[in-house]
N, CA, C and O atoms as a DFTB+ gen file, in Angstrom:
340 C
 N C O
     1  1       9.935      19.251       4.825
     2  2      10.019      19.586       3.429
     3  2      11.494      19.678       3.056
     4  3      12.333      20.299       3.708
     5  1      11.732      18.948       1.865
     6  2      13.237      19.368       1.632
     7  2      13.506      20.529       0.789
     8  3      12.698      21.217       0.164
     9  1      15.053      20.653       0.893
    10  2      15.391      22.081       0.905
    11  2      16.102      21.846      -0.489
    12  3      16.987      21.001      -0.625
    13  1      15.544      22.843      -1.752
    14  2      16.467      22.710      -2.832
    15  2      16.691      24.181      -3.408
    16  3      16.112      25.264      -3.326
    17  1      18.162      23.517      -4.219
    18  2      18.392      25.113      -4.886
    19  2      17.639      26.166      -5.609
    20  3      16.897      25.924      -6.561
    21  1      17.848      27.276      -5.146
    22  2      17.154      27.849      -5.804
    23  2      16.720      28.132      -7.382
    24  3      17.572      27.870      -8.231
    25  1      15.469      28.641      -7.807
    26  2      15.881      28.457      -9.666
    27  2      16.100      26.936     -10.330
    28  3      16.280      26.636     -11.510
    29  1      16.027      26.152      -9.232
    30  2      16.060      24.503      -9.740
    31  2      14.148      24.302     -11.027
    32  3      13.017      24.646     -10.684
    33  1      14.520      23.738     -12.216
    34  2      13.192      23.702     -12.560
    35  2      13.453      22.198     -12.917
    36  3      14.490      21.763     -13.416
    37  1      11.994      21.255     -12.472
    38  2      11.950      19.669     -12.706
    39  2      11.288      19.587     -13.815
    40  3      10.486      20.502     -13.629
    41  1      10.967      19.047     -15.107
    42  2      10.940      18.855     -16.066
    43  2       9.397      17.824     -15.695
    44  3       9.316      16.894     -16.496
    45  1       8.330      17.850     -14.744
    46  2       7.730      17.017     -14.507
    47  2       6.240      17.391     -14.700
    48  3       6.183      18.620     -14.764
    49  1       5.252      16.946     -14.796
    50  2       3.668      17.160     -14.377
    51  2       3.376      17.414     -12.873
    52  3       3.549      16.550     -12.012
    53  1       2.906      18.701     -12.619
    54  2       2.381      19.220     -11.373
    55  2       1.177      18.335     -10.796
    56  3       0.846      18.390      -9.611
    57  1       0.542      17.499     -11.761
    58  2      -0.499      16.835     -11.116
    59  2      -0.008      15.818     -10.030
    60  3      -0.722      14.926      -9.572
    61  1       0.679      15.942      -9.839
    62  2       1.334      14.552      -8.935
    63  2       1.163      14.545      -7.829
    64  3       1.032      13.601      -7.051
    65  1       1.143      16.290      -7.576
    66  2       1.320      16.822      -6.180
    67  2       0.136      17.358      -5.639
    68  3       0.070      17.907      -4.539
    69  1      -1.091      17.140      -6.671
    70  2      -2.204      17.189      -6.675
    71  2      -3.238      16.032      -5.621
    72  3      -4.033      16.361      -4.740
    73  1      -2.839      14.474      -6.146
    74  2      -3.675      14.167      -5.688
    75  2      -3.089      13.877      -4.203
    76  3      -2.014      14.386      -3.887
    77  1      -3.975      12.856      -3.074
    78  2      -3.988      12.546      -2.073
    79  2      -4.231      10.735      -1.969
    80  3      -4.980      10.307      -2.847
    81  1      -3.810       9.946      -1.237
    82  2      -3.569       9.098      -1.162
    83  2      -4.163       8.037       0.320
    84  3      -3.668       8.312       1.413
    85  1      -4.860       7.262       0.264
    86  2      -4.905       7.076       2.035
    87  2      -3.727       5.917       2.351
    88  3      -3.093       5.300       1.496
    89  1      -3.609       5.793       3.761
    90  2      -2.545       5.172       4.319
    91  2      -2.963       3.874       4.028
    92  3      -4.132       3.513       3.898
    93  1      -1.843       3.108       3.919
    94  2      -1.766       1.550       3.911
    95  2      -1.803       1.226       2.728
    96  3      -1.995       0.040       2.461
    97  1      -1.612       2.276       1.585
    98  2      -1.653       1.791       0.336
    99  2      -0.136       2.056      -0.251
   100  3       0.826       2.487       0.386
   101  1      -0.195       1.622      -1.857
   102  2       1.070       1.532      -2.338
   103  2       1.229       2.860      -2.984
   104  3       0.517       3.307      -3.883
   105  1       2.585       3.632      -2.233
   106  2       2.649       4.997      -2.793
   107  2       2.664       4.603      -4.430
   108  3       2.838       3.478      -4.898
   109  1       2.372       6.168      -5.347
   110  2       2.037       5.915      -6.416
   111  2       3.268       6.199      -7.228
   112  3       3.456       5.791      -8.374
   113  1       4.310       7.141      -6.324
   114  2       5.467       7.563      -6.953
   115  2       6.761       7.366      -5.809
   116  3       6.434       7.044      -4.667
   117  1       7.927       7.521      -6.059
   118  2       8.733       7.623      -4.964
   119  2       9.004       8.959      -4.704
   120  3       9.338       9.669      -5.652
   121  1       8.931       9.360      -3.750
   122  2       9.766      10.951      -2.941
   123  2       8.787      10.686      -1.481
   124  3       8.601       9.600      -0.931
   125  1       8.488      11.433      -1.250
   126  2       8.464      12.624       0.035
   127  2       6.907      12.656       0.456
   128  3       6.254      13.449      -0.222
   129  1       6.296      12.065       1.283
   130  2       4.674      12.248       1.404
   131  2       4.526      13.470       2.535
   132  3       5.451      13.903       3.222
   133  1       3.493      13.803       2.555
   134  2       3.129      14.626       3.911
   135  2       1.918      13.893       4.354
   136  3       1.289      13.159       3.593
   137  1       1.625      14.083       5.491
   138  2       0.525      13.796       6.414
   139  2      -0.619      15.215       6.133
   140  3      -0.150      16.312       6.437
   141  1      -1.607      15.199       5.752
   142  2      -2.854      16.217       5.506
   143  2      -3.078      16.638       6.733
   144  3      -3.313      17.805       7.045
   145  1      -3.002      15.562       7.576
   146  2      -3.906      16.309       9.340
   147  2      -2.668      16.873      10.018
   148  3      -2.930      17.870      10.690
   149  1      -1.318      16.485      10.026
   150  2      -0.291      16.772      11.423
   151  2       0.886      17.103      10.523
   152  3       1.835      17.595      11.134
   153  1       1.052      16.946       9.187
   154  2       2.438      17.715       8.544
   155  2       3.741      16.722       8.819
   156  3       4.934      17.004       8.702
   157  1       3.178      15.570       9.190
   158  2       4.581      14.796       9.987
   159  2       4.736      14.644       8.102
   160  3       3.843      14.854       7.282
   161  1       6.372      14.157       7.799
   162  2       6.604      13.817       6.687
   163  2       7.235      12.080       6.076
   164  3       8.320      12.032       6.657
   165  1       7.167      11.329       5.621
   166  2       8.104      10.260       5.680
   167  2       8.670      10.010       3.951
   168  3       7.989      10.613       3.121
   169  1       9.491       9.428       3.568
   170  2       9.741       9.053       2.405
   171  2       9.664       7.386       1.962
   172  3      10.265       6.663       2.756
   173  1       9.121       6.801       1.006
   174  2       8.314       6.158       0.328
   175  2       8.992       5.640      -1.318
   176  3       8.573       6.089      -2.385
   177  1       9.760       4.933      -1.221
   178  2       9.862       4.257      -2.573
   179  2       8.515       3.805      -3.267
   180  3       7.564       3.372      -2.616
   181  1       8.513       3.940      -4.616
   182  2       6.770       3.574      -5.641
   183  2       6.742       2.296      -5.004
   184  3       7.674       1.705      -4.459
   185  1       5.496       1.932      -5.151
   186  2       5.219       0.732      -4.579
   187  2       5.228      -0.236      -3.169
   188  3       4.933      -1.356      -2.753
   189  1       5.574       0.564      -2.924
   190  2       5.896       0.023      -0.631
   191  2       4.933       0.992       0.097
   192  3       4.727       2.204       0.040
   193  1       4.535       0.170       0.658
   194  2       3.232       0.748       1.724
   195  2       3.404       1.752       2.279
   196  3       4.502       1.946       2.799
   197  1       2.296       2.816       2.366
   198  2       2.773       4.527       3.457
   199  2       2.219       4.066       4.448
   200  3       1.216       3.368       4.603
   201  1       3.314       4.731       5.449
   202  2       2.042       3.615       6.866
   203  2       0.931       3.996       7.049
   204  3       0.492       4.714       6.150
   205  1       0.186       3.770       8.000
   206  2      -0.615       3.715       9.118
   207  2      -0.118       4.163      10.263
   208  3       0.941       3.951      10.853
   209  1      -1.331       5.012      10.549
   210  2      -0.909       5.697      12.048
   211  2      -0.865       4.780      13.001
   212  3      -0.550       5.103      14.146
   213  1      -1.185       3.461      12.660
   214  2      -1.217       2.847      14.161
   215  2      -0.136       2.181      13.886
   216  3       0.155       1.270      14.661
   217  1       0.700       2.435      12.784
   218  2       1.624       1.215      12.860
   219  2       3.162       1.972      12.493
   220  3       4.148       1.386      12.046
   221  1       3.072       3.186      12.764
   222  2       3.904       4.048      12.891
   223  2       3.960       5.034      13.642
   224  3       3.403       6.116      13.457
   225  1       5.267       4.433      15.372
   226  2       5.238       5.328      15.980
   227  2       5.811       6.817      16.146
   228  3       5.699       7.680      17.016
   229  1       6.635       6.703      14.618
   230  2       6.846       8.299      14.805
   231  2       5.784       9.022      14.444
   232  3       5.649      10.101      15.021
   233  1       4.843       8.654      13.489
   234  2       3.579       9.457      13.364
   235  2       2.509       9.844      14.428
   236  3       1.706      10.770      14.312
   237  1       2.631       8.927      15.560
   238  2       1.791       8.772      16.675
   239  2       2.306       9.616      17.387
   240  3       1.488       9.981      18.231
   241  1       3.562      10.279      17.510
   242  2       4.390      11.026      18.601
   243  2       3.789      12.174      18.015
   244  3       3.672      13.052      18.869
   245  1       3.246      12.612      16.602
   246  2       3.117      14.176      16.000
   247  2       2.066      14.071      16.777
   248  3       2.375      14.758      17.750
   249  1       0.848      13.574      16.990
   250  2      -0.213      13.780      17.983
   251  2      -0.996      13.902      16.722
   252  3      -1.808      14.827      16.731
   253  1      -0.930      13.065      15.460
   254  2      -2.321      12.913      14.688
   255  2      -3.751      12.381      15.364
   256  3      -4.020      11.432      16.099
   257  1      -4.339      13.182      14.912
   258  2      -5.754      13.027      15.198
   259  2      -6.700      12.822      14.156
   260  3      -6.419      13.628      13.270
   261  1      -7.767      12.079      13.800
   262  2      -8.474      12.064      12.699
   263  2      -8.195      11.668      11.749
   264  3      -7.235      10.903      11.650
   265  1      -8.866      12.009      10.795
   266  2      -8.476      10.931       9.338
   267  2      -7.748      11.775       8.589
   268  3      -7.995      12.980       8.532
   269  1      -6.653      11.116       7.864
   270  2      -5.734      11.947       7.217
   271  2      -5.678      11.186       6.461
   272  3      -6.161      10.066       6.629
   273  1      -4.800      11.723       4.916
   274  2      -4.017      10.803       3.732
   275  2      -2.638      11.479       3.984
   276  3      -2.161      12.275       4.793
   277  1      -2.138      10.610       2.641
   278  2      -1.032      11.203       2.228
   279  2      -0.562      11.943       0.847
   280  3      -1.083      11.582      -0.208
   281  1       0.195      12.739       0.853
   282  2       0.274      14.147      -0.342
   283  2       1.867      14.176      -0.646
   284  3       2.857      14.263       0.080
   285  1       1.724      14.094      -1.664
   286  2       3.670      13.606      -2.743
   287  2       3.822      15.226      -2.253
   288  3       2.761      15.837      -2.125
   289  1       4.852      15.818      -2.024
   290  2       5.808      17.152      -1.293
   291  2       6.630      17.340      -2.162
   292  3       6.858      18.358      -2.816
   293  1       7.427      15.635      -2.204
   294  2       8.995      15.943      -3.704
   295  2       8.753      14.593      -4.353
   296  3       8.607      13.531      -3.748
   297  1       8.727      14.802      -5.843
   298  2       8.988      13.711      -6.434
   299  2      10.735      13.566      -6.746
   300  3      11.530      14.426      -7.122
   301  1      10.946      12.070      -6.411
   302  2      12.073      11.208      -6.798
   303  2      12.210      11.560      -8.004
   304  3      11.159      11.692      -8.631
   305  1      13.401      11.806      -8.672
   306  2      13.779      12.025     -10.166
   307  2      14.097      10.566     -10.872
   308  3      15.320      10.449     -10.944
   309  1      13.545       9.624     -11.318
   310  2      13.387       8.229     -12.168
   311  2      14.674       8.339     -13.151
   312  3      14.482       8.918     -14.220
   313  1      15.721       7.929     -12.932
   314  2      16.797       7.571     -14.251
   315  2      16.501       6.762     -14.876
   316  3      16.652       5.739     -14.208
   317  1      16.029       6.457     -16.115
   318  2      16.037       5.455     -17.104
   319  2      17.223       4.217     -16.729
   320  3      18.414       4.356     -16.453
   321  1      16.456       3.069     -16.830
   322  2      17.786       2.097     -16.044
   323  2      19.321       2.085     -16.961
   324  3      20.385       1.843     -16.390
   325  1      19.241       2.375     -18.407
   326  2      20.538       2.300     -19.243
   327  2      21.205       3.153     -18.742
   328  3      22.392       2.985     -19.021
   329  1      20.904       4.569     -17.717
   330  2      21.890       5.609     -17.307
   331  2      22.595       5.320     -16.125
   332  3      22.101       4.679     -15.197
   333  1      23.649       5.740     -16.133
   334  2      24.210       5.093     -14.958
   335  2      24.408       6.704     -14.392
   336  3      24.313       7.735     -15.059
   337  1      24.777       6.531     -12.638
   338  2      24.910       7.793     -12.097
   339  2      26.539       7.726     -11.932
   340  3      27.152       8.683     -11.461
């Protein structure tokens, strides 16, 4: 889980972090997924595949077992493309 300042407030919809997702599909947002069964964590640009346990051996090292999805932890903050950082 990442670590943010305290008193930080995101300007976003809580539903995000609501739903659940299964593996091998296209995350729905970019940030931070968790694993439901083993807590392992990975990060996920929108649209690029969350793995698969069989096709990710750091997930295989947490010692997942069973069927799991995946669960948004932190959403990515989206800059409008005209803003520059």
């Amino acid at each position: 889980m990442p670590f943010v300042k305290p008193g930080t407030e995101f300007p976003i919809e809580m539903m995000h972090f609501d739903s659940q997702v299964p593996p091998g599909i296209h995350a729905p947002y970019s940030g931070i997924y968790k694993c439901t069964n083993c807590g392992y964590e990975v990060a996920s640009a929108v649209d690029f595949n969350l793995p698969q346990r069989d096709g990710d051996r750091r997930h295989e090292k947490w010692t997942c077992s069973g069927p799991f999805k995946w669960q948004l932890v932190a959403l990515a903050i989206q800059l409008p493309e005209s803003q520059e950082i």
